[in-house]
C-alpha positions as CSV (number, residue, x, y, z in Angstrom):
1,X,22.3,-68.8,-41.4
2,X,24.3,-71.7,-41.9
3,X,24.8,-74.9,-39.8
4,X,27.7,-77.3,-39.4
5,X,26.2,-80.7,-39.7
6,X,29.7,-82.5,-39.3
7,X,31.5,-84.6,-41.4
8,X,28.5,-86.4,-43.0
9,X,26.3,-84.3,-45.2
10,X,23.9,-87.2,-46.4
11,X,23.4,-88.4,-43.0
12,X,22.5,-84.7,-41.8
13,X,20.5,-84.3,-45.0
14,X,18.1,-87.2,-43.8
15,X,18.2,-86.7,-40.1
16,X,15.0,-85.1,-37.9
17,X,13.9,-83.2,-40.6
18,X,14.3,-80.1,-39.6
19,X,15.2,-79.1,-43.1
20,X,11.3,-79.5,-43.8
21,X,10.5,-77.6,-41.1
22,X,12.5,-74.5,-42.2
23,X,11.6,-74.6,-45.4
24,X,7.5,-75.4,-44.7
25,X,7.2,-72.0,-42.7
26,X,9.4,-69.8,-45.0
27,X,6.9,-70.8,-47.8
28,X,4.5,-70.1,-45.8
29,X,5.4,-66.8,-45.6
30,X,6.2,-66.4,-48.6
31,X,2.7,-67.2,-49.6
32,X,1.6,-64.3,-47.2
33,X,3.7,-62.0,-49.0
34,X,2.6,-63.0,-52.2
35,X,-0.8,-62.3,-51.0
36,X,-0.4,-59.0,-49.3
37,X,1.9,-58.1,-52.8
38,X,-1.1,-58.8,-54.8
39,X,-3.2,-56.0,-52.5
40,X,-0.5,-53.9,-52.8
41,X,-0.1,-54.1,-56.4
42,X,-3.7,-53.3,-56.8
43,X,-3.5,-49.8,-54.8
44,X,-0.7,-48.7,-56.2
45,X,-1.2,-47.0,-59.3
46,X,-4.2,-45.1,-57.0
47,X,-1.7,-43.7,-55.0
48,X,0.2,-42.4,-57.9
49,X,3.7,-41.6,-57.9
50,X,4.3,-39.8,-54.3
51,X,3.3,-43.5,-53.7
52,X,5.4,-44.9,-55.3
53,X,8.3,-43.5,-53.9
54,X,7.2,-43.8,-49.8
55,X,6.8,-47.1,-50.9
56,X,10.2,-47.5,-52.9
57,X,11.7,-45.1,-49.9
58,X,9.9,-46.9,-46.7
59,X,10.3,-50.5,-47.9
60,X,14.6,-49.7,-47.5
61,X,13.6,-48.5,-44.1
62,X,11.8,-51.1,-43.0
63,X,14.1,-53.4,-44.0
64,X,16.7,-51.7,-42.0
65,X,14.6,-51.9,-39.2
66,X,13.9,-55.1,-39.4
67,X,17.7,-55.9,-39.4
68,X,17.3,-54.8,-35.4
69,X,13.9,-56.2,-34.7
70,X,13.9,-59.4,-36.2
71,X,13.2,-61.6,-33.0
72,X,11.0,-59.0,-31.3
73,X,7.6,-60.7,-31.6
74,X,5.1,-59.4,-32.7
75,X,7.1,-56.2,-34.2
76,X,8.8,-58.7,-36.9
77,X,5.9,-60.3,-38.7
78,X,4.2,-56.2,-38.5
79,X,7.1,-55.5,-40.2
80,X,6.8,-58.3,-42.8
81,X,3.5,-57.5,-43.6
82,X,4.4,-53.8,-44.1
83,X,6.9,-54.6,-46.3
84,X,5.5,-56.8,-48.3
85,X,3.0,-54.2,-49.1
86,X,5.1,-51.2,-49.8
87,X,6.9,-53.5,-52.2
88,X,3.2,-54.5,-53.6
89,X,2.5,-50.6,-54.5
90,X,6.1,-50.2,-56.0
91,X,5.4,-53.3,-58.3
92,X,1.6,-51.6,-58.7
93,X,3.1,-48.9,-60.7
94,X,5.6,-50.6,-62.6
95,X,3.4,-52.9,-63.9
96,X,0.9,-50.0,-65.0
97,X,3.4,-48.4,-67.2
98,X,4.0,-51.9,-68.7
99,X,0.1,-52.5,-69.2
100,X,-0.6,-48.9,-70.3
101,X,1.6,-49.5,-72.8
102,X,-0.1,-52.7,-74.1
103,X,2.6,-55.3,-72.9
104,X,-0.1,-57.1,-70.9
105,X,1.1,-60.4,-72.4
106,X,4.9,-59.6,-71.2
107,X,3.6,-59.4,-68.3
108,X,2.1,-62.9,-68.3
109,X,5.0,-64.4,-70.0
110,X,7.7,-63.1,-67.6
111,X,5.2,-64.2,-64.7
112,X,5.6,-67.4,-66.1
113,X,8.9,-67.5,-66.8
114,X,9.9,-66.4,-62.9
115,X,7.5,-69.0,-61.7
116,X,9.8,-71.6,-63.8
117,X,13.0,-70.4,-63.0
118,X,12.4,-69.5,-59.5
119,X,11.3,-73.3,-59.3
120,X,13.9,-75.0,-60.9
121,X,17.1,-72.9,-59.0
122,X,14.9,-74.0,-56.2
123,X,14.7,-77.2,-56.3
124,X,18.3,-77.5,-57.4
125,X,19.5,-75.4,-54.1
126,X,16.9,-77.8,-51.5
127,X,18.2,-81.3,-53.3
128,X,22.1,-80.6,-53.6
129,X,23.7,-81.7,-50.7
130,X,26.3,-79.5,-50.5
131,X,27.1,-76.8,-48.3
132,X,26.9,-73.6,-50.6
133,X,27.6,-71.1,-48.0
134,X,31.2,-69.8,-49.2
135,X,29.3,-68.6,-52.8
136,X,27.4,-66.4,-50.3
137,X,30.5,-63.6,-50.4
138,X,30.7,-64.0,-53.9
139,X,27.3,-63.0,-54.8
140,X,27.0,-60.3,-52.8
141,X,30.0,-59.1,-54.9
142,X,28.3,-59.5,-57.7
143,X,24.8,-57.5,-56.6
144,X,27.6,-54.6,-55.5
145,X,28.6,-54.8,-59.3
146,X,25.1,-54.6,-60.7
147,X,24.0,-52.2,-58.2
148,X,27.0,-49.5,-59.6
149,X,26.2,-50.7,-63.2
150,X,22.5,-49.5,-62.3
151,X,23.7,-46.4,-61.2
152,X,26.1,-45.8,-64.0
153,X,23.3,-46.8,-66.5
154,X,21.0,-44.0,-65.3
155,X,23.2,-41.4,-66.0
156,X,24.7,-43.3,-69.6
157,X,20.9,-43.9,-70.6
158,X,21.5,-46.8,-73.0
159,X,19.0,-49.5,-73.8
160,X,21.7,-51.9,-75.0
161,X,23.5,-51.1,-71.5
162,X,20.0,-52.0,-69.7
163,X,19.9,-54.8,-71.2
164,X,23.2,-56.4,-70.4
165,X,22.5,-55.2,-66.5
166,X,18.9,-57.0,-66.7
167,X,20.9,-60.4,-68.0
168,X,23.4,-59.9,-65.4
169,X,20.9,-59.3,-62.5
170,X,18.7,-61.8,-63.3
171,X,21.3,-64.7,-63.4
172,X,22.9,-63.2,-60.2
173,X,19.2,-63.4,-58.5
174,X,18.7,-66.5,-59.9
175,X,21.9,-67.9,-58.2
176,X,21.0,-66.2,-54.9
177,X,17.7,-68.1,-55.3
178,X,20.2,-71.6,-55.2
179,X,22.0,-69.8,-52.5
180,X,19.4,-68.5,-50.6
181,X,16.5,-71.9,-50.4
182,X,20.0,-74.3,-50.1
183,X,20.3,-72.4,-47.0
184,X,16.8,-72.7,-45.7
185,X,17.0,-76.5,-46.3
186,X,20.2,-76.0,-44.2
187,X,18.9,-74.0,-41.3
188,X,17.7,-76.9,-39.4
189,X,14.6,-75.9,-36.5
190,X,14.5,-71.4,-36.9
191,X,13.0,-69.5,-34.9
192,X,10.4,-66.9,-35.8
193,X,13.0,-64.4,-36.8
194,X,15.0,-66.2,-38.8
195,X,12.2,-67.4,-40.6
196,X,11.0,-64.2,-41.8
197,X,14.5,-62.9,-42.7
198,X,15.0,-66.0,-44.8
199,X,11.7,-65.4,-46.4
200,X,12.4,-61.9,-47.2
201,X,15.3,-63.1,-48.8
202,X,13.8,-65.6,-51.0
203,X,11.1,-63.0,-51.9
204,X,13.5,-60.6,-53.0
205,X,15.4,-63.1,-55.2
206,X,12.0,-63.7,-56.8
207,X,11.0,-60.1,-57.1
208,X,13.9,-58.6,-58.8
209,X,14.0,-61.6,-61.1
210,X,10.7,-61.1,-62.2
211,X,11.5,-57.1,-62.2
212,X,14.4,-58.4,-64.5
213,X,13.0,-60.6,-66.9
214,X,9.7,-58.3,-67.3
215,X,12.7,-55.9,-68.7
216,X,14.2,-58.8,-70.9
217,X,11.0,-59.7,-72.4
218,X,9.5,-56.4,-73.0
219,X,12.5,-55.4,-75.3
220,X,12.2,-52.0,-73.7
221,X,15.3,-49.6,-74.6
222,X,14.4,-47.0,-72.2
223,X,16.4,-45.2,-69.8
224,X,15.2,-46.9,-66.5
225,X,13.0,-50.0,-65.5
């Protein structure tokens, strides 16, 4: 969502600030999520792969329903929590195969690194006082591109092609990071809805960028992630 504040973007920048607002309860719920990730992570690999993919499956499905019930109260923040879990037990067992394999350090490091990066794009996206909006179209192009390269590379089965699509991804996440927080700061006084979509969004940038660099890092030349 994305607010005209007229002809003076400073002055709107430092006026009511309702740009705190926004961003104080997204964090906040991003902070539940993180939370209810964590649990989720910690069941997954008990659930074993036909957890995995109800998780992988119902977390699309929520979101889609989510798309329609996003100011019904308290449906919206059910759904949250729901999918912040089935996206828990999905990064549960992808972190298993990681730590099975020793790469328990990788894990740390691209922890780490996320933590950084997810940081510093924020921080650039909630100081810069410009209206980024219009890149909105042109990232979404560019997830579309990754997306089909993801596809592709499943069939291909290159490690070298993985590689170039983990690179890609994670600077096109890390941009919708910018995208995504400038927004928030942006938004001005959301309601409950809004809220929670904005903080889905942010929590996806983070997640696939960590799913990204944990791929990076590992110097894994497998066939998937």
């Amino acid at each position: 969502m994305s607010l005209d504040y007229g002809p003076s973007p400073e002055r709107a920048w430092s006026a009511t600030g309702w740009d705190t607002n926004a961003l104080s309860r997204v964090l906040g719920l991003l902070g539940l999520a993180a939370a209810i990730t964590a649990g989720g992570a910690f069941i997954g690999p008990i659930l074993g792969l036909a957890g995995f993919w109800i998780s992988l499956v119902g977390g699309f499905v929520v979101l889609i329903v989510l798309r329609f019930a996003r100011d019904a109260s308290p449906i919206n923040m059910v759904l949250f929590v729901v999918f912040s879990a089935l996206e828990g037990v999905v990064l549960g067992d992808v972190l298993e195969i990681y730590i099975a394999q020793g790469a328990s350090l990788v894990v740390f490091q691209a922890g780490a690194a996320t933590a950084v990066g997810a940081f510093a794009a924020g921080a650039v996206g909630y100081i810069t006082h410009r209206d980024l909006s219009r890149l909105g179209g042109y990232l979404f192009i560019a997830l579309i591109v990754v997306v089909v390269a993801s596809v592709i590379g499943l069939f291909i089965q290159s490690g070298v092609l993985w590689t170039v699509i983990s690179a890609v991804s994670a600077l096109v996440f890390t941009a919708f990071l910018v995208f995504d927080i400038n927004r928030v700061a942006r938004a001005g006084n959301i309601s409950e809805g809004d809220a929670i979509v904005m903080a889905i969004s942010v929590y996806l940038d983070i997640y696939n960028l960590f799913l990204d660099l944990l791929y990076l890092l590992s110097g894994r030349r497998g066939t998937g992630r």
